[in-house]
C-alpha positions as CSV (number, residue, x, y, z in Angstrom):
1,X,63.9,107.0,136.8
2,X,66.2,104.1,137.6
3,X,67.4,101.6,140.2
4,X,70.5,102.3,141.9
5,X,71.5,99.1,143.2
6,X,74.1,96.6,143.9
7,X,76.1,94.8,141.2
8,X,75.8,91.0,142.0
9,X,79.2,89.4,143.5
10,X,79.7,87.6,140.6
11,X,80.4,90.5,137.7
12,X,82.2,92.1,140.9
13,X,84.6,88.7,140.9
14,X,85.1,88.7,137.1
15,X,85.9,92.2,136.7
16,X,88.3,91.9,139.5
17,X,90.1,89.3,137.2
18,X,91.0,92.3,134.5
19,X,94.2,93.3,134.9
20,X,94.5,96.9,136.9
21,X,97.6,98.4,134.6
22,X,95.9,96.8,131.4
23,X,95.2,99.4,128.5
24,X,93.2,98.9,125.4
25,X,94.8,98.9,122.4
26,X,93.8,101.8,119.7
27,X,90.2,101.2,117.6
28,X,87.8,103.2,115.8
29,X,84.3,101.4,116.9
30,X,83.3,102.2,120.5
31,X,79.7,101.3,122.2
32,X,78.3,103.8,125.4
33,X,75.0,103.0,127.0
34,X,73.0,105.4,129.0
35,X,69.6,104.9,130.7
36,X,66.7,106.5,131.2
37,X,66.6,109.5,133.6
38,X,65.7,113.0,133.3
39,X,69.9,113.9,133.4
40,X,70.6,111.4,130.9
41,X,68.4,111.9,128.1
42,X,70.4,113.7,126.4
43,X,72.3,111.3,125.4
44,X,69.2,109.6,123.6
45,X,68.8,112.8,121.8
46,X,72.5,113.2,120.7
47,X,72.3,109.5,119.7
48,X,68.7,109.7,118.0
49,X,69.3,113.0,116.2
50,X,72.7,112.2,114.6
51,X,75.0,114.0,116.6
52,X,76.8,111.9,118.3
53,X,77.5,110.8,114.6
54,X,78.4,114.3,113.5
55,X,81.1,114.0,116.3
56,X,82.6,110.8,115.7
57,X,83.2,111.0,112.1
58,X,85.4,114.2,112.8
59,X,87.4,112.7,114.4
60,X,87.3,109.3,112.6
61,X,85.6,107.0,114.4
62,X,82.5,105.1,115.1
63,X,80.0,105.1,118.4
64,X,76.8,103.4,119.1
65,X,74.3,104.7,121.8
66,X,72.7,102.0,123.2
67,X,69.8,102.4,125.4
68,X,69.6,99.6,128.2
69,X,66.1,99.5,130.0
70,X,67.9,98.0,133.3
71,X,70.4,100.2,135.1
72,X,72.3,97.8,137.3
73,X,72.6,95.5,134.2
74,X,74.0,98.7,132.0
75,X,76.4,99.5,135.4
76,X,77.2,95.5,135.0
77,X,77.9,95.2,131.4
78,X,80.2,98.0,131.3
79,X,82.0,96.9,134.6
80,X,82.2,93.3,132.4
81,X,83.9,95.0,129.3
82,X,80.6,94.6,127.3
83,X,80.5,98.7,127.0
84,X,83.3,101.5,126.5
85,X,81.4,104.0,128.5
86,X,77.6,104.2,130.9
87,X,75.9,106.4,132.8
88,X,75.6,106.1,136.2
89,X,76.4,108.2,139.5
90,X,79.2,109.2,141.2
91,X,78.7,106.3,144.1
92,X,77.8,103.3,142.1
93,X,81.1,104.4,140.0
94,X,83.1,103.5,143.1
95,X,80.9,100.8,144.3
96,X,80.6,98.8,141.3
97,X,83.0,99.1,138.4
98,X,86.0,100.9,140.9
99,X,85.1,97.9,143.5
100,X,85.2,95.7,141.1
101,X,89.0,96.6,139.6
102,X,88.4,98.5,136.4
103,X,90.0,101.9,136.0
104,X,86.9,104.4,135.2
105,X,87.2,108.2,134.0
106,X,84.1,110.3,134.8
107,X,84.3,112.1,131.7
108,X,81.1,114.1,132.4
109,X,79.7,115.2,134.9
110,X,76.0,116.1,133.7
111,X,74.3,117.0,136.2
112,X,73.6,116.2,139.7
113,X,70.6,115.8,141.3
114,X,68.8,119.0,143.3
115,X,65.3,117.8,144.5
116,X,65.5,114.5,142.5
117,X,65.9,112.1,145.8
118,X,64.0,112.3,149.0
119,X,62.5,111.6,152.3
120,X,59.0,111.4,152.6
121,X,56.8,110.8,155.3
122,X,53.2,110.2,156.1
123,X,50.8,110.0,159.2
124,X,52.4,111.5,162.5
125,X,55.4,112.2,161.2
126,X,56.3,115.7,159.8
127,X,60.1,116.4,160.2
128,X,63.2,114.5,160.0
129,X,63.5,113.4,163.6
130,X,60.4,112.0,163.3
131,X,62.2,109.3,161.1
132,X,63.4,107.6,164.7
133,X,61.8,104.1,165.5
134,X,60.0,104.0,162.0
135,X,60.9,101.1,159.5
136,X,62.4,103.2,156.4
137,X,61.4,101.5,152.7
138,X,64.1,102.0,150.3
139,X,66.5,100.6,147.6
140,X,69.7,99.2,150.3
141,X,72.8,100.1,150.0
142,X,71.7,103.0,146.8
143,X,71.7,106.2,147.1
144,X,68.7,106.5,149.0
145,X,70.5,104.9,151.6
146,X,73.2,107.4,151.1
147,X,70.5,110.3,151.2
148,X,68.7,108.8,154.5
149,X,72.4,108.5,156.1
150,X,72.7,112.6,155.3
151,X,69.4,112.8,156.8
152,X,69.7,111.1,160.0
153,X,73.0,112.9,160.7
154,X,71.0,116.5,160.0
155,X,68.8,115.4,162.4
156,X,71.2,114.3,165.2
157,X,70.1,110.5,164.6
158,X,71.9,107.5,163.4
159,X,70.8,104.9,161.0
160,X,70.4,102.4,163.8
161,X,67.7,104.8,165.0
162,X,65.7,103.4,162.6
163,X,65.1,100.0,160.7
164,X,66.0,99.8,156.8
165,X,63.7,97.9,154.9
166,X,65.1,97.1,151.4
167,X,62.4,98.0,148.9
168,X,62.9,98.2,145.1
169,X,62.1,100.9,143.3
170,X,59.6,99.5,141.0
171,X,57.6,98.4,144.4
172,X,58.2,101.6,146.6
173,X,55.2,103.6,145.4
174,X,53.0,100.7,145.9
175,X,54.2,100.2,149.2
176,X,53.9,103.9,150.5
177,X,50.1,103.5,149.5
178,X,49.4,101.4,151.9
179,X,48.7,102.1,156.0
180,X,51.6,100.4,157.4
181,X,54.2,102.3,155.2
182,X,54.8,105.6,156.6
183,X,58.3,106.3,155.1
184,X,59.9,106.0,152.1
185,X,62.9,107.1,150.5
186,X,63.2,107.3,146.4
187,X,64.0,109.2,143.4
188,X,61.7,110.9,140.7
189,X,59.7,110.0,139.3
190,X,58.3,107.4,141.9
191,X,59.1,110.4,144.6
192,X,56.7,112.8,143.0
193,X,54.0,110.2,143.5
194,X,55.3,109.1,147.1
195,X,55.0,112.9,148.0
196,X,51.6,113.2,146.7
197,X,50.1,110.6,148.7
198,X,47.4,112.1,150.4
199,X,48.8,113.0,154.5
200,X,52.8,112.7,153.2
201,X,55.2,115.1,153.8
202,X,58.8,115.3,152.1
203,X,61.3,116.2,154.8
204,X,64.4,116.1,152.9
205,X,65.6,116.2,149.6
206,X,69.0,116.4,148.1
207,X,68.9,119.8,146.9
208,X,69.9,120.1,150.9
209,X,73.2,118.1,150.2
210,X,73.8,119.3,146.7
211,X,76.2,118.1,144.2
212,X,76.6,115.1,146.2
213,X,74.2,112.9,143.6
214,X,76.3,113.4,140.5
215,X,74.9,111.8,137.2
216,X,77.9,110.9,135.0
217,X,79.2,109.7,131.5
218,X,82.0,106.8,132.4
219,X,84.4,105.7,130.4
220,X,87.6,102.7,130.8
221,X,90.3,104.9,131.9
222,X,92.7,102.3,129.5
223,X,90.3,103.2,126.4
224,X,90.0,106.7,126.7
225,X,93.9,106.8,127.1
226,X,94.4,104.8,124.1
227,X,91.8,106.5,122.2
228,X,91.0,110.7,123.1
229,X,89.4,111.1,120.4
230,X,86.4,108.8,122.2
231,X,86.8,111.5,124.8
232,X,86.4,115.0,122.4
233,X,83.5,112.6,120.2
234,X,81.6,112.3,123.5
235,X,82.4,115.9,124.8
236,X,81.5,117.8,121.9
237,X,78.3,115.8,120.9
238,X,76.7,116.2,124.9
239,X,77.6,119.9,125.2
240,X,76.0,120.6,121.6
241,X,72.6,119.7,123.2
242,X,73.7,121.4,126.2
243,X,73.2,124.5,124.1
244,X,70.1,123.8,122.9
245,X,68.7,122.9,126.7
246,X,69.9,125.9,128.0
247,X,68.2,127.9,124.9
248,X,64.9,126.4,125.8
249,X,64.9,124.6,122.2
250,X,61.7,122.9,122.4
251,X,61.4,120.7,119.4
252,X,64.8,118.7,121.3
253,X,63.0,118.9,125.0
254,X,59.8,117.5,123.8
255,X,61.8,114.5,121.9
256,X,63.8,113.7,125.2
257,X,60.0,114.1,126.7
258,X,58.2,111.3,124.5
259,X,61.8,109.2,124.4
260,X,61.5,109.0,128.6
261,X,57.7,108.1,128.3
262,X,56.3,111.6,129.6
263,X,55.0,114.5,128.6
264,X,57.1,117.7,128.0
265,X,55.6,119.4,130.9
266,X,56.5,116.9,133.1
267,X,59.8,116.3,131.5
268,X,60.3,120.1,132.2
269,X,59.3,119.2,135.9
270,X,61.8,117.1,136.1
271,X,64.6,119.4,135.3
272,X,63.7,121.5,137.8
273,X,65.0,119.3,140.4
274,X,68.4,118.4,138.2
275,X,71.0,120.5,138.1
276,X,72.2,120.2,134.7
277,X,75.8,121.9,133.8
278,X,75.0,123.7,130.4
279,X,78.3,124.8,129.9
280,X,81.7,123.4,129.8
281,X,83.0,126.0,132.4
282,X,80.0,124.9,134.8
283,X,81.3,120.9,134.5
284,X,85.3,122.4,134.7
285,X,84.0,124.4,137.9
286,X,82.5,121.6,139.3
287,X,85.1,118.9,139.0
288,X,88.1,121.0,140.0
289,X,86.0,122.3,143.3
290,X,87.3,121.0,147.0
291,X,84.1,120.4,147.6
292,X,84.0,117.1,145.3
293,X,86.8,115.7,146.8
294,X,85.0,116.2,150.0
295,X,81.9,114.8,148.7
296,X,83.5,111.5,147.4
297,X,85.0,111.1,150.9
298,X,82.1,111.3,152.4
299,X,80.6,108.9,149.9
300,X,83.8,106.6,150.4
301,X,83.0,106.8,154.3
302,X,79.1,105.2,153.5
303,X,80.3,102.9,151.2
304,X,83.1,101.5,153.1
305,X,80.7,101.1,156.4
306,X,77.8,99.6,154.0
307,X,80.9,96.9,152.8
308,X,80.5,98.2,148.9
309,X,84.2,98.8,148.6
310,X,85.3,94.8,148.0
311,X,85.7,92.0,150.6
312,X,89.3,92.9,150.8
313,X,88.4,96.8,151.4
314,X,90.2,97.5,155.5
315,X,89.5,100.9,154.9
316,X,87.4,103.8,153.5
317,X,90.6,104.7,151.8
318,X,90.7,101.1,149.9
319,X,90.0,102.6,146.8
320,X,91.6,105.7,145.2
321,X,89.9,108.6,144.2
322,X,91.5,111.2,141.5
323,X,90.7,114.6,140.4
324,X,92.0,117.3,138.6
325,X,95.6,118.4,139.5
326,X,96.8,115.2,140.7
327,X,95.3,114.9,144.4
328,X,93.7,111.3,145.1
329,X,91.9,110.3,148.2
330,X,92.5,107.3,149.7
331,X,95.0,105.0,148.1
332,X,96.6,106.6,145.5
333,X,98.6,102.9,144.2
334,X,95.0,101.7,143.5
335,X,93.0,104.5,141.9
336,X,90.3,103.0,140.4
337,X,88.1,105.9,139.9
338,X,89.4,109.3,138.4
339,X,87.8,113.0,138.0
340,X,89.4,114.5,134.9
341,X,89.1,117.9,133.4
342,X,90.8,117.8,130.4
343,X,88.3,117.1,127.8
344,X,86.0,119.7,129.3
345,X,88.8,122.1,129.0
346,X,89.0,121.7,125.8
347,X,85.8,122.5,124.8
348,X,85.4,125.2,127.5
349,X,88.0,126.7,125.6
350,X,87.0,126.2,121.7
351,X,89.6,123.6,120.9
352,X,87.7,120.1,120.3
């Protein structure tokens, strides 16, 4: 999958230096990034196969899909100006380019993971309280960390209950194979090889907090104001392959299979544990739920404790949150992060 980490203090220092209230002027050539993960392959597809093309050029523009093999970096780059739009979920949007001071629009909301993350265990331990007094290998401060802090709380604990040991996610499989690491916290598809390690048991998974791991298409706030027609290019091409997911179209599910290294089946495997939003009513749904705005307060709440939200954050409130209708959490004089509905409107209703 990817690695859902930290963005280094430096990027989060020069990206504070943009200007909050600045917007981009007009342009035709835009650049998105995406990365590779079972939720975000269709972008790869919509970029490989033309129609994110198709798209642009009705409505007179230009936009390159650019794969980046690193996620932080493609998180960094786009927080540094280098990218007009990246992939990436709902809590490294706050933590990194929000944290940092530049104005992001989820513009999609994809997916969100249902299974994807989890808790495994091996040896004596079987259930979730079984987590207290163990040493815990995960990515810090990701959301593994978040999805350990959900656990804990399920099972009457606190994270001081146990000892974090920050493992990255190209090590963590490696780790859990050996005697002294009994727990382990990742994503798939290192989790799916964590869980079949011979005595493990997964004890908790985030299709028990669901919708809380969203996988999203960002975009500057400034540039999509400046330029919608970024925002009905990128709608229209990701809901087009929307269609053909949701209709089983295999010829598009085994090219998002070999682009992510895999084979269809396992690809297939892999969407059974994301919950993908097919439709532009599911993603409209979604976004205008309370239950968002209760989920990025709660994500707000680990952020601010795990100090993600800026040295000069007092508050989980530092940064605000909008969504559809006008409600913001936290500080509404510095939103930095922003839900909006209106492009998916659109093409829930048959006007892009």
């Amino acid at each position: 999958m990817f690695s859902r980490q930290l963005l280094s203090a430096l990027v989060l220092g020069l990206a504070g230096l943009i200007s909050p209230g600045a917007h981009a002027a007009p342009k035709t050539q835009f650049n998105v990034c995406w990365t590779i993960y079972a939720g975000w392959m269709p972008w790869e597809y919509a970029g490989a196969q033309g129609i994110v093309d198709k798209w642009a050029k009705k409505y007179g523009i230009n936009i390159k899909v650019t794969q980046i093999n690193d996620y932080v970096e493609s998180i960094n780059q786009y927080t540094a100006g280098q990218f007009d739009g990246c992939t990436m979920t709902n809590m490294d949007a706050l933590t990194i380019p929000a944290a940092g001071g530049v104005d992001s629009t989820a513009l999609i909301p994809g997916s969100y993971s249902n299974g994807n993350d989890g808790i495994v265990l091996k040896g004596k331990g079987k259930t979730l309280k079984d987590l207290k007094g163990q040493n815990v290998h995960l990515v810090q401060f990701s959301v593994s960390h978040y999805l350990l802090a959900r656990g804990l709380d399920q099972a009457g604990l606190r994270e001081r209950d146990v000892k974090v040991v920050n493992t990255s996610d190209a090590d963590i499989a490696g780790a859990f194979a050996t005697p002294k690491v009994t727990a382990a916290v990742t994503w798939n598809p290192q989790l799916a090889t964590v869980a079949a390690t011979p005595g493990a048991v997964k004890v908790f998974d985030s299709s028990q907090v669901p919708g809380e791991i969203i996988d999203l298409m960002v975009v500057n706030t400034a540039t999509l104001k400046d330029n919608p027609a970024l925002g009905k290019a990128l709608t229209g091409a990701w809901f087009e392959v929307m269609a053909l997911m949701k209709a089983g179209n295999v010829p598009a599910l085994t090219h998002m299979a070999k682009a992510s290294g895999t084979t269809l089946d396992d690809y297939k495997s892999q969407l059974k544990t994301t919950a993908l939003m097919f439709t532009p009513a599911e993603a409209v749904s979604f976004v205008t739920s309370p239950k968002l705005a209760e989920t990025m307060k709660r994500v707000s709440k680990f952020s601010f404790e795990k100090k993600l939200l800026g040295d000069n954050a007092k508050s989980a409130d530092a940064i605000g949150v909008a969504f559809p209708g006008g409600a913001v959490n936290g500080n509404a004089k510095n939103t930095k992060l922003r839900f909006d509905d209106t492009y998916l409107r659109l093409a829930a209703d048959g006007k892009l």
